[in-house]
Each structure stands twice: as C-alpha cells, then as structure tokens.
VOPAGU-2260 file (C-alpha; in pm, 1 decimal, decimal comma):
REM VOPAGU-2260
SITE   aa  ch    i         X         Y         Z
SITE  UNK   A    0    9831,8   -3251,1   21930,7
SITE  UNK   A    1    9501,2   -3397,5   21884,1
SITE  UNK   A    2    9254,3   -3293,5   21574,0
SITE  UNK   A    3    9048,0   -3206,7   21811,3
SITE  UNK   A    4    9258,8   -3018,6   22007,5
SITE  UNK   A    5    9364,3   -2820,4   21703,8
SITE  UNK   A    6    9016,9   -2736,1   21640,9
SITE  UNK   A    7    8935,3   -2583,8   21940,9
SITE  UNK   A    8    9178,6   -2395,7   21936,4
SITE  UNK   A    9    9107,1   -2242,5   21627,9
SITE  UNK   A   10    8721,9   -2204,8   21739,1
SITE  UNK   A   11    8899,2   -2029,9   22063,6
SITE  UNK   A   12    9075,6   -1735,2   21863,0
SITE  UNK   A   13    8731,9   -1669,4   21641,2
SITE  UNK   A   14    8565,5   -1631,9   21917,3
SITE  UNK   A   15    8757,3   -1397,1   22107,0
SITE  UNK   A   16    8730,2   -1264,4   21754,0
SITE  UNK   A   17    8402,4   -1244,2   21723,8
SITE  UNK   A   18    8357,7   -1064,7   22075,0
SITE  UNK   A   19    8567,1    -820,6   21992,1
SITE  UNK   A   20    8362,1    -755,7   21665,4
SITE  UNK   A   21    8062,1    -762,6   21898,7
SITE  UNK   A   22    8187,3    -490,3   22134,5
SITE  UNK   A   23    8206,1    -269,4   21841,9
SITE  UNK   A   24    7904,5    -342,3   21732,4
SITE  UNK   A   25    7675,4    -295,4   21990,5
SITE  UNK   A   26    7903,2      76,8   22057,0
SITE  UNK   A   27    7838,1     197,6   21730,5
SITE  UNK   A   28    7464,7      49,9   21769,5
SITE  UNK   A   29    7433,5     223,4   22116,9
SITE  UNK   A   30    7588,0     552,9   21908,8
SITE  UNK   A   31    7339,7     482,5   21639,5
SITE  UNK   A   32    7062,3     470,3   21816,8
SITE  UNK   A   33    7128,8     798,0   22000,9
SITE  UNK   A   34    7157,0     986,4   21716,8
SITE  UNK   A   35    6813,9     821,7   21560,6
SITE  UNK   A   36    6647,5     972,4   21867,7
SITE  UNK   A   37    6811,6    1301,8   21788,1
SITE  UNK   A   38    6708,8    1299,6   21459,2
SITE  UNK   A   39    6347,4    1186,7   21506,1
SITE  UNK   A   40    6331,4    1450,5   21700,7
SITE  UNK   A   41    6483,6    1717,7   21460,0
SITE  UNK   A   42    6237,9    1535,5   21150,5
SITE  UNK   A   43    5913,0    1598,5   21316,0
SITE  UNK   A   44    5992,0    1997,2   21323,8
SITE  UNK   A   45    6239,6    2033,4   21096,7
SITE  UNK   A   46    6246,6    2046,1   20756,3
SITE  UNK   A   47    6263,6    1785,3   20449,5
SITE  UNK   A   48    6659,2    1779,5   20489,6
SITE  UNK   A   49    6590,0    1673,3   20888,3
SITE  UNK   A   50    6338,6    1360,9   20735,7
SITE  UNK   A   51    6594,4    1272,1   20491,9
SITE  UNK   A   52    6865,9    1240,7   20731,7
SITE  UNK   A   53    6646,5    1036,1   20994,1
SITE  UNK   A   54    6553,4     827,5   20735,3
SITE  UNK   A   55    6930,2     776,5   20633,4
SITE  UNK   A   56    6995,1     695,9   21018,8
SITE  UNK   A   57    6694,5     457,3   21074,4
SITE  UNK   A   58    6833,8     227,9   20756,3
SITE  UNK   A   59    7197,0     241,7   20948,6
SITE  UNK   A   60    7045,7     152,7   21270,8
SITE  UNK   A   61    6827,1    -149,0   21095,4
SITE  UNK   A   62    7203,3    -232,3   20934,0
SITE  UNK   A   63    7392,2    -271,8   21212,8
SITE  UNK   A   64    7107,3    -456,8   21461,6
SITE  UNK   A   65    7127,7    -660,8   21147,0
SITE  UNK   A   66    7537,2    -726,2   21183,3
SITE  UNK   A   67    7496,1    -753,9   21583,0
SITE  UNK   A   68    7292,2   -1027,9   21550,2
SITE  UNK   A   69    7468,1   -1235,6   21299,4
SITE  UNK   A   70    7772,3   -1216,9   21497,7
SITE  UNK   A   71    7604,1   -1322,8   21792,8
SITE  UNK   A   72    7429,5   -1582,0   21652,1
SITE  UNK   A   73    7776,4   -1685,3   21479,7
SITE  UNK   A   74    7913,5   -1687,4   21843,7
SITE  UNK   A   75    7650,8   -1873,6   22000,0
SITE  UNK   A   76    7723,2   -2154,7   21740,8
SITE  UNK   A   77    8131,8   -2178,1   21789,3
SITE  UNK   A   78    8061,5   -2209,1   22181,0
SITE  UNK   A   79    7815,9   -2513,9   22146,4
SITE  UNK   A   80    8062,5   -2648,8   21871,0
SITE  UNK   A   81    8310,3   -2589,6   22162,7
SITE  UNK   A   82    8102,3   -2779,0   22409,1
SITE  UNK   A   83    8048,2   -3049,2   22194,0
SITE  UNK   A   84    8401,7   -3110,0   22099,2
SITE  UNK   A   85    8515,2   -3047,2   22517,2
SITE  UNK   A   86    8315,8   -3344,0   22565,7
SITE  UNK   A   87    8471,6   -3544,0   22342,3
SITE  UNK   A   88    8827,5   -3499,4   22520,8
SITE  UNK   A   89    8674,8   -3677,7   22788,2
C-alpha cells in the first residue's frame, strides 16, 4: 500500500471521529442552549442565585460553541487534505 493510501486512510477514521465528536457537540449545545433560555428567564425574576446560575450557563454555552467550532473547522481541513491527496491517486 501506497503512502498515500495509508494516509487517507488514517484521515478517514479521524474524521468519522471527528463527526462523531460533532454530534455530541452540537446535542449538548442544543441542550445548553435550552436551558440558557430557561434560566434567562428564571434570572430576570428570580433572585441572585437564578443570575448566578444563568451566568454559569451562558459561560458553558460560549464553551462549547467554542469546541463545536474547532472540531468543525478541524473537519473541514482533513476533507480538503482528503481531496487533495484523492487527486493525487489519479
């Protein structure tokens, strides 16, 4: 087997990685952002425990946008790397 070969491959199985880690990103950002809602909600007539706790969530939800992104940006980079070595099989 080809170098090349071998290499994609390897880019293959991190990104199937990667989408996995994606999926469970963007579930616990979807969960996230449901419960910033709730608690925005709670914070404007609740008390300084409610603010506290909204602020807690809003950092968490900033956190994982943060880690969504990286790993999709990661992604988007093995699939052109995969492009550009497919090409070179030809």
């Amino acid at each position: 087997m080809r170098r090349v070969e071998k290499k994609l491959f390897r880019i293959a199985d991190e990104i199937r990685s990667l989408q996995v880690e994606e999926d469970r990103l963007a579930a616990e950002l979807e969960e996230h952002r449901t419960r910033h809602h709730d608690a925005r909600l709670d914070a404007v007539d609740g008390h300084a425990d409610d603010r506290a706790y909204f602020k807690d969530i809003e950092s968490d939800l900033g956190r994982f946008e943060k880690a969504l992104t990286k790993v999709r940006n990661r992604r988007a980079s093995l699939e052109e790397e995969r492009v550009r070595l497919l090409a070179k099989l030809d």
